[in-house]
PLY file of the C-alpha trace (Angstrom):
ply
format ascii 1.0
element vertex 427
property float x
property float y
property float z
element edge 426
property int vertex1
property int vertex2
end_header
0.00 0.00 0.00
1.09 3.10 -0.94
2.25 5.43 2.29
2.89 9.21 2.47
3.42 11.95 5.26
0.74 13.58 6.57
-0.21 16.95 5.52
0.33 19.47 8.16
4.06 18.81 7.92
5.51 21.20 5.49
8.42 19.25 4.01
7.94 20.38 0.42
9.33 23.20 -1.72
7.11 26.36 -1.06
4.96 23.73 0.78
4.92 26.91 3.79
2.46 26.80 6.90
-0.91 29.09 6.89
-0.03 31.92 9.65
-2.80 29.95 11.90
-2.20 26.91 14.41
-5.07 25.68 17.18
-3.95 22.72 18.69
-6.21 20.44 20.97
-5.37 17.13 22.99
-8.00 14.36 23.60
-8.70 11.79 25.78
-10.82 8.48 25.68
-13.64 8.59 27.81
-14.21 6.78 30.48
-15.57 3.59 29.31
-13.94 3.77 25.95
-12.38 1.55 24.00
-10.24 0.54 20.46
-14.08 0.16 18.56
-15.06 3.16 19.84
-12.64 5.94 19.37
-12.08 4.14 15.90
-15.55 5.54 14.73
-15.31 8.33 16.38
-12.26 9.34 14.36
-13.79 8.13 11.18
-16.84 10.38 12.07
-14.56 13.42 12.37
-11.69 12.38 9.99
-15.37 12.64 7.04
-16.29 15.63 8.69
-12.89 17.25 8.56
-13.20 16.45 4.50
-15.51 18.70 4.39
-14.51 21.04 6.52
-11.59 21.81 4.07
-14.25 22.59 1.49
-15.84 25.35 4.19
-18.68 23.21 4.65
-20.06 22.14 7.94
-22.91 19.91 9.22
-25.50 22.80 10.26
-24.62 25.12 6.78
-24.42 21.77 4.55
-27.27 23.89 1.72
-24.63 26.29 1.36
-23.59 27.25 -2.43
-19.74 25.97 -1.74
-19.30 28.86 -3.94
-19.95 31.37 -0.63
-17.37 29.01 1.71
-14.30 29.86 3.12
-11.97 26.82 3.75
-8.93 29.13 4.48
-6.39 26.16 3.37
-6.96 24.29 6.25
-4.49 21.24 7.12
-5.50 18.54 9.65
-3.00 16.21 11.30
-3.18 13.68 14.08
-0.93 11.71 16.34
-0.95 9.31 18.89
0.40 9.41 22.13
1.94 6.50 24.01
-1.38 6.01 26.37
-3.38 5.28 23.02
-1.51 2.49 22.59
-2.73 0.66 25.37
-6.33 1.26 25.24
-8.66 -2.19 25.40
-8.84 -3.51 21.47
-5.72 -1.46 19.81
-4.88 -3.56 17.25
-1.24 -2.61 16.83
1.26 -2.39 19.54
3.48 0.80 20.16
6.80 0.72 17.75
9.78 -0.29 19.30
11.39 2.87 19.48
8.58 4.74 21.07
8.59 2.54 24.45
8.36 4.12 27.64
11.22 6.12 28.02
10.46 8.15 25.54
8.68 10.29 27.28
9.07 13.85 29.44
9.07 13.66 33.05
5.90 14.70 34.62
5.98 18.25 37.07
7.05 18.54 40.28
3.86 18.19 42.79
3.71 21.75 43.50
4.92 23.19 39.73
7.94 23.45 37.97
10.88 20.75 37.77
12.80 19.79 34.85
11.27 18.71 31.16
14.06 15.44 31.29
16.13 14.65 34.27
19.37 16.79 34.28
17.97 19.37 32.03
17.85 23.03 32.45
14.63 22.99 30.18
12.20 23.04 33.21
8.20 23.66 33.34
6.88 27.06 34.30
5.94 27.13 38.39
2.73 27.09 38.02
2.10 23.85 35.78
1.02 20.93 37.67
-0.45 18.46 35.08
1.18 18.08 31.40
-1.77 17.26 28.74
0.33 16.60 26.23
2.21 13.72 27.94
-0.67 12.33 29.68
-3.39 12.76 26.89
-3.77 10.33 24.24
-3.72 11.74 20.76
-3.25 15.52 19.52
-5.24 17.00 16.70
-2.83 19.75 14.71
-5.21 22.65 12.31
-3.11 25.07 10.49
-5.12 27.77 8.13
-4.63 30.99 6.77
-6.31 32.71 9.93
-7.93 32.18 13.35
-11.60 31.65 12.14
-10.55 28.79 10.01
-7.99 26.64 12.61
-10.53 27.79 15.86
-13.55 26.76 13.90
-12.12 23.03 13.52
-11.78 23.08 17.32
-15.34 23.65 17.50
-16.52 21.91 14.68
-14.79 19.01 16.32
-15.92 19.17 20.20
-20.15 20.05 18.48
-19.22 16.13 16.57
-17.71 14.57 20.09
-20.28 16.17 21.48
-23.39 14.98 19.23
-21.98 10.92 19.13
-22.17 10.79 22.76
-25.92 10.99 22.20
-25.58 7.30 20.30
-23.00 5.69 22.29
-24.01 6.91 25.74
-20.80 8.44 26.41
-17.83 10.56 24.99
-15.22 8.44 22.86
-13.26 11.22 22.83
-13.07 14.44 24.89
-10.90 17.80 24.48
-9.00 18.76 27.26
-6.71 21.37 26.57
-6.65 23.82 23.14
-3.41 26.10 22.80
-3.47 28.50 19.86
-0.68 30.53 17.35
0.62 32.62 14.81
3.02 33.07 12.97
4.74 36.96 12.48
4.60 38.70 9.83
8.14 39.84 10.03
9.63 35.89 10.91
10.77 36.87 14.16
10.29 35.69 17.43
8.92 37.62 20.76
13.09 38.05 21.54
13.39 40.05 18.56
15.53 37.84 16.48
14.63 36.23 13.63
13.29 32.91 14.01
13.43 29.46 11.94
16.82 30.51 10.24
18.73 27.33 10.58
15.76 24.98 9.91
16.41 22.18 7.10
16.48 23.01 3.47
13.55 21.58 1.20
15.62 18.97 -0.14
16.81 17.86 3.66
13.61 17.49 5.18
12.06 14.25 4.31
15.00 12.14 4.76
14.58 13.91 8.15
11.06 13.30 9.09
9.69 10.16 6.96
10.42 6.96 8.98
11.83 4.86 6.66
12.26 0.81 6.45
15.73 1.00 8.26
15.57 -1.02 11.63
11.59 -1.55 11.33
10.77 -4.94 12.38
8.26 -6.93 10.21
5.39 -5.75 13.33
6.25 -2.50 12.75
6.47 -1.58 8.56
3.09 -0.23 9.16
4.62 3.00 10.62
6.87 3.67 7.81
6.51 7.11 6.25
5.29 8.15 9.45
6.98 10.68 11.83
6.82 11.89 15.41
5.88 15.03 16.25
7.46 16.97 19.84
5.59 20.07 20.89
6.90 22.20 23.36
4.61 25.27 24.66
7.15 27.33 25.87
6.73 30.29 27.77
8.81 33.52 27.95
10.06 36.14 30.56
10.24 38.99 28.64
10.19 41.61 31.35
13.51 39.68 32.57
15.07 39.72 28.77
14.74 43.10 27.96
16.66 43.93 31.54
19.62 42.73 28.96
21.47 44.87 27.03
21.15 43.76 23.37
24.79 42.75 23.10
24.12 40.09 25.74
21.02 38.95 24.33
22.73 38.20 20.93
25.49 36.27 23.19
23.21 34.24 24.43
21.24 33.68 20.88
24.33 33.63 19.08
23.13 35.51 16.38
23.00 38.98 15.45
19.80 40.59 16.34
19.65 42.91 13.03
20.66 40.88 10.41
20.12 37.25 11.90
23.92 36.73 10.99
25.64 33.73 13.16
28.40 35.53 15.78
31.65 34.61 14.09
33.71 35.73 17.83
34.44 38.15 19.96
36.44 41.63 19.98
38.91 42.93 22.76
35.92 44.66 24.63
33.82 41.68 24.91
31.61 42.97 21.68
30.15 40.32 19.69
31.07 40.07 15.88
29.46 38.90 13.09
31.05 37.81 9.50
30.83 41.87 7.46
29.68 39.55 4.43
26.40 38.77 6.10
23.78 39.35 4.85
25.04 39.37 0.99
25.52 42.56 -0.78
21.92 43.62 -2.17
19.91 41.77 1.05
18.38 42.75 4.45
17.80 39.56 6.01
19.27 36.41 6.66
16.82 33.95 5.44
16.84 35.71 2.03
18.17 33.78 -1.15
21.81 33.95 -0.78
23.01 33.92 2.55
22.35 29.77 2.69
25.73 29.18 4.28
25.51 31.93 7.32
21.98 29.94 8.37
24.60 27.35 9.61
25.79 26.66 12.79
28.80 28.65 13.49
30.65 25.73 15.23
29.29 22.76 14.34
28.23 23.99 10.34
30.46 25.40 8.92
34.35 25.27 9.50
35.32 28.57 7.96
33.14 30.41 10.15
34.09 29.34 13.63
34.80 31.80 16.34
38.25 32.86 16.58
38.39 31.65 20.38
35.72 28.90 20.47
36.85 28.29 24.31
35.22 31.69 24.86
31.77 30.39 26.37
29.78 33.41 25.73
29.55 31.39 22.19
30.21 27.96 23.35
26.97 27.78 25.22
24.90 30.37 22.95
21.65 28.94 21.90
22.26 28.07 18.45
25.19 25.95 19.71
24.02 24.03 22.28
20.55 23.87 20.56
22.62 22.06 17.69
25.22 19.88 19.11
24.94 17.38 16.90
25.57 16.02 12.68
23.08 16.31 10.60
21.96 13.01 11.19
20.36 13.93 14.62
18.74 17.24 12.96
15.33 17.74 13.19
12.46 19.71 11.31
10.85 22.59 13.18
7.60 24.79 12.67
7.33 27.41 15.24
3.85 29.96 15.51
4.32 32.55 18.21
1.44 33.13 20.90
-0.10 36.06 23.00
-2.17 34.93 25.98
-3.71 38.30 28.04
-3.84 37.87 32.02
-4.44 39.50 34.74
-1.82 39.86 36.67
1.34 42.15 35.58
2.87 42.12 33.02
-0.85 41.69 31.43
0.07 39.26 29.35
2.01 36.12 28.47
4.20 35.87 25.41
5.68 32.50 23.86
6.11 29.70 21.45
4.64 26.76 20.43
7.53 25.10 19.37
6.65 21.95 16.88
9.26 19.82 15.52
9.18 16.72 13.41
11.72 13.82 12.95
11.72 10.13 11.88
13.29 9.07 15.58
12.01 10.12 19.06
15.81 9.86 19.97
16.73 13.07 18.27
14.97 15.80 20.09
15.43 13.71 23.84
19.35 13.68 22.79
18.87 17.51 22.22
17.61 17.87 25.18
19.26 16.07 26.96
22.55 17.06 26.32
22.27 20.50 24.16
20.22 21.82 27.32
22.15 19.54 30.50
23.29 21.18 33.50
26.79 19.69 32.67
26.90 22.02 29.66
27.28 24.91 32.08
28.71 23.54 35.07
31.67 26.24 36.36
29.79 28.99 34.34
28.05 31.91 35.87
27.30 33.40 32.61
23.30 33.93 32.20
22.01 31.45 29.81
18.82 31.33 27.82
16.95 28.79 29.49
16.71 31.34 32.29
14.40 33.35 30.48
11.78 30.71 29.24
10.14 27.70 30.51
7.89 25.08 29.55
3.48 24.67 29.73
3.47 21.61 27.80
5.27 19.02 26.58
4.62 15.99 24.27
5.67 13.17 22.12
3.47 11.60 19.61
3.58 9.10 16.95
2.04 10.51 13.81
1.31 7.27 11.31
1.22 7.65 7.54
-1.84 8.41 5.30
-2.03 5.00 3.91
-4.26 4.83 0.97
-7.56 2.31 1.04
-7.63 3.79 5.01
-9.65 6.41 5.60
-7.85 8.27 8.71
-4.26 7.96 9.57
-3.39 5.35 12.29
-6.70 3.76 10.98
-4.89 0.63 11.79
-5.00 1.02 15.02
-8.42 0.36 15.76
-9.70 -2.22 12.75
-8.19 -5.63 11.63
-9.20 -4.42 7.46
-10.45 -0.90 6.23
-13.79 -1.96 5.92
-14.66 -3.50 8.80
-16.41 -0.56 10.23
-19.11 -1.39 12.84
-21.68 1.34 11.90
-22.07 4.04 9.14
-20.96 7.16 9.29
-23.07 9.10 11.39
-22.08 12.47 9.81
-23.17 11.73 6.35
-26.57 10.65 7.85
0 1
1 2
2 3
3 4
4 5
5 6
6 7
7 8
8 9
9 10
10 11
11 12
12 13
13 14
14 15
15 16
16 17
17 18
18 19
19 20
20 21
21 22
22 23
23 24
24 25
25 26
26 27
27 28
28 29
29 30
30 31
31 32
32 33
33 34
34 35
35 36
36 37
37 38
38 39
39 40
40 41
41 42
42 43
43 44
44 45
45 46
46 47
47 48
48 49
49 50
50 51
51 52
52 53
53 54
54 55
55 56
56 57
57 58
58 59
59 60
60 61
61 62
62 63
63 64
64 65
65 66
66 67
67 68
68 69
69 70
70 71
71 72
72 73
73 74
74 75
75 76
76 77
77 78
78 79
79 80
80 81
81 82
82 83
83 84
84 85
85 86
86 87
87 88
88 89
89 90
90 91
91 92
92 93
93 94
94 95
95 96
96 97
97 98
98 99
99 100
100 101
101 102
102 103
103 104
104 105
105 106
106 107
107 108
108 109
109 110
110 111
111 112
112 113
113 114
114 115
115 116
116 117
117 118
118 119
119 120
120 121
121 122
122 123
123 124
124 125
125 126
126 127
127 128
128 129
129 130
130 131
131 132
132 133
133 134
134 135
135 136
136 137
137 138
138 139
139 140
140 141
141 142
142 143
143 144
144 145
145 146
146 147
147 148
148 149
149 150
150 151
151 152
152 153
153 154
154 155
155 156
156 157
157 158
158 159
159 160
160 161
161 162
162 163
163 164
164 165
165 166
166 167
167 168
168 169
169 170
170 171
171 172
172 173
173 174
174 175
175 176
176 177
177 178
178 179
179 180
180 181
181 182
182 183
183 184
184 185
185 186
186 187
187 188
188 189
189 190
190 191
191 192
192 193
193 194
194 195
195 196
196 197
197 198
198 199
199 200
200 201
201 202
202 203
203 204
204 205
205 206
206 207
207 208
208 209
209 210
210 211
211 212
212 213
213 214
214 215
215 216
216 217
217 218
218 219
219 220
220 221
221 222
222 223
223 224
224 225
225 226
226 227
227 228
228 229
229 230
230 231
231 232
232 233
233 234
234 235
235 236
236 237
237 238
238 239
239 240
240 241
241 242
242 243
243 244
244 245
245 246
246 247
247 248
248 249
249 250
250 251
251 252
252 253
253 254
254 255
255 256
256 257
257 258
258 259
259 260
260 261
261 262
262 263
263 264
264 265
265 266
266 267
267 268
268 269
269 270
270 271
271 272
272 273
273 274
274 275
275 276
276 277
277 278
278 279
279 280
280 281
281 282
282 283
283 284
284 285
285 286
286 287
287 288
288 289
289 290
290 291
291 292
292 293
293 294
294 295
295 296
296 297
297 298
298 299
299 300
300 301
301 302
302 303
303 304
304 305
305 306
306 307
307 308
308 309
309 310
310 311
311 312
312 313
313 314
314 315
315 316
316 317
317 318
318 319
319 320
320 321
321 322
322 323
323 324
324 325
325 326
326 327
327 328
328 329
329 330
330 331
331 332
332 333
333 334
334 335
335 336
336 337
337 338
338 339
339 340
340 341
341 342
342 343
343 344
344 345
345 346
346 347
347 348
348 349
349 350
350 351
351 352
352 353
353 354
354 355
355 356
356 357
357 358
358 359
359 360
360 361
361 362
362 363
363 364
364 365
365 366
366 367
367 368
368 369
369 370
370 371
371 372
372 373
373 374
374 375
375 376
376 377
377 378
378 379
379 380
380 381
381 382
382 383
383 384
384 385
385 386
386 387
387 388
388 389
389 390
390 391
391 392
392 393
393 394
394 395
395 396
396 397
397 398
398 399
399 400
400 401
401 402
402 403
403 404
404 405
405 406
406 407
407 408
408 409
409 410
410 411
411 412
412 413
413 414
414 415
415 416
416 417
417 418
418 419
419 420
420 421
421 422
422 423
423 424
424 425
425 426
């Protein structure tokens, strides 16, 4: 059967994300089971068909003419709790076992993302949905209406099937929202994204391919796994920092996005006076492809002149990328704004979506790019100290296989057509 990645990962050329993301994780209901969510996810998987078209149940006699679909994507994943549910016909691939997973918070808030880590959870977060929940639905459109509508759409279908099976399948319990800025920046001020894969790198990157797969698992190949991180950040604390500082820390310069090539006798970062190339402004423009590397770890020519100094050792970009190529990963990042109402009056931060063909890559990042032992004997500020973690997740995203009609229909039914009852929404 023929296999492909889902949509909703951007791998292709000018294949780029709509400037909307709502995000929402589920979990079975109480008395649920394999049969169960299975039709449930049919029922919304026929429903989300036609949601792409601008069409919903209640506005079906519309002229499709009049309806806005706003380029909506729909992806799903699986988290490892669905894998254990009562009927699941497939069991969990071998390289998605138990420890790969993030460490739950402390009891009262906080504590670190992975043991050792500096990459903690914010104080107040208590209970991480996206570990404990059991598959994540991913909407990206050209604007809110269109990504926020599929959240609703979605919760008014869970909503109307617990009238025939007596109780939810599925239930919502947590949405997070995003954008992404107009100006490809981040809410630090630097430009964000610049290092991510080229087209041509990124589905040798993502796609799970037939390397390693037992015979159990080929059914996962051209799959991926998708990490989300819902980071928050501190920005009353960052812009205490002079910018020269902050663009230590990034390792980047804040104007031009340009990588830091060292450091001058006063302690003033430079960057390479080639960057960006004559007749650009920015770094991700067509042109300046080899100053989007690593300074370190990229590109030799480039390096620091005193790489010991660790005001670039442990910048971001170089600790963030500590590894070849064969442990990179491939990000999409969409900003958020969340008002409160406490000071500062609002939060600011990233949902920070990556995709890769092994869970192993972004725990070894992790890990190790973000380990206390990186900065052991330093009392220079690092970033981590101005952003921390609301959510954190691993799921396993399985291939749109055709002759299935959702991905990871495999899951739940031993053939594609044994379906125990019609699809409610075409009714």
């Amino acid at each position: 059967m023929f296999k492909t990645v889902q949509e909703g990962v951007y791998y292709k050329h000018n294949h780029r994300p709509g400037n909307s993301l709502s995000i929402a994780f589920l979990k079975i209901g109480k008395d649920s089971n394999a049969d169960l969510v299975g039709n449930a996810l049919k029922e919304l998987w026929t429903m989300y068909s036609e949601l792409k078209k601008g069409i919903t149940l209640e506005l079906k006699g519309l002229n499709e003419n009049n309806l806005t679909h706003g380029n909506l994507t729909v992806l799903i994943g699986y988290g490892h709790e669905m894998f254990s549910i009562e009927g699941n016909k497939k069991t969990i691939p071998s390289d998605f076992d138990s420890h790969r997973k993030f460490d739950d918070p402390d009891r009262n808030g906080g504590g670190p993302v992975l043991d050792g880590s500096r990459l903690s959870y914010s104080h107040d977060i208590r209970l991480n949905h996206a570990a404990s929940d059991h598959l994540i639905l991913q909407f990206i459109g050209d604007n809110e209406f269109i990504t926020n509508r599929a959240i609703v759409e979605t919760w008014k279908l869970l909503s109307s099937l617990k009238r025939d099976y007596g109780d939810y399948a599925l239930v919502i319990s947590r949405v997070y929202t995003g954008f992404r800025r107009q100006d490809n920046r981040g809410w630090l001020g630097f430009h964000d994204g610049v290092s991510n894969l080229a087209t041509e790198e990124r589905l040798g990157t993502v796609a799970i391919d037939s390397r390693g797969l037992s015979s159990q698992d080929n059914w996962i190949m051209n799959g991926t796994y998708l990490s989300f991180f819902r980071l928050e950040i501190y920005l009353d604390q960052w812009q205490k920092k002079k910018i020269e500082e902050q663009e230590k820390m990034i390792g980047r310069d804040k104007i031009t996005g340009c990588p830091l090539i060292g450091i001058d006798n006063n302690g003033k970062p430079v960057k390479d006076i080639r960057c960006p190339v004559a007749g650009t402004l920015d770094i991700i423009e067509r042109g300046n492809e080899v100053f989007r590397k690593n300074p370190i770890h990229g590109n030799q020519q480039y390096q620091p002149r005193n790489i010991s100094d660790k005001e670039l050792i442990f910048s971001h970009i170089n600790r963030a990328n500590p590894f070849p190529y064969s442990y990179r990963i491939f990000r999409q990042g969409f900003e958020y704004f969340e008002p409160l109402e406490y000071y500062p009056g609002f939060r600011t931060g990233l949902n920070f979506i990556s995709f890769q063909n092994s869970p192993s890559k972004i725990f070894k990042i992790i890990k190790e790019g973000f380990s206390m032992d990186t900065i052991r004997g330093s009392s220079m500020n690092v970033l981590e100290d101005f952003f921390s973690v609301r959510s954190a997740g691993i799921f396993f995203v399985p291939p749109q296989t055709n002759g299935y009609l959702f991905p990871g229909e495999e899951m739940f039914f031993n053939t594609s057509a044994n379906y125990h009852n019609p699809v409610r929404y075409l009714r």
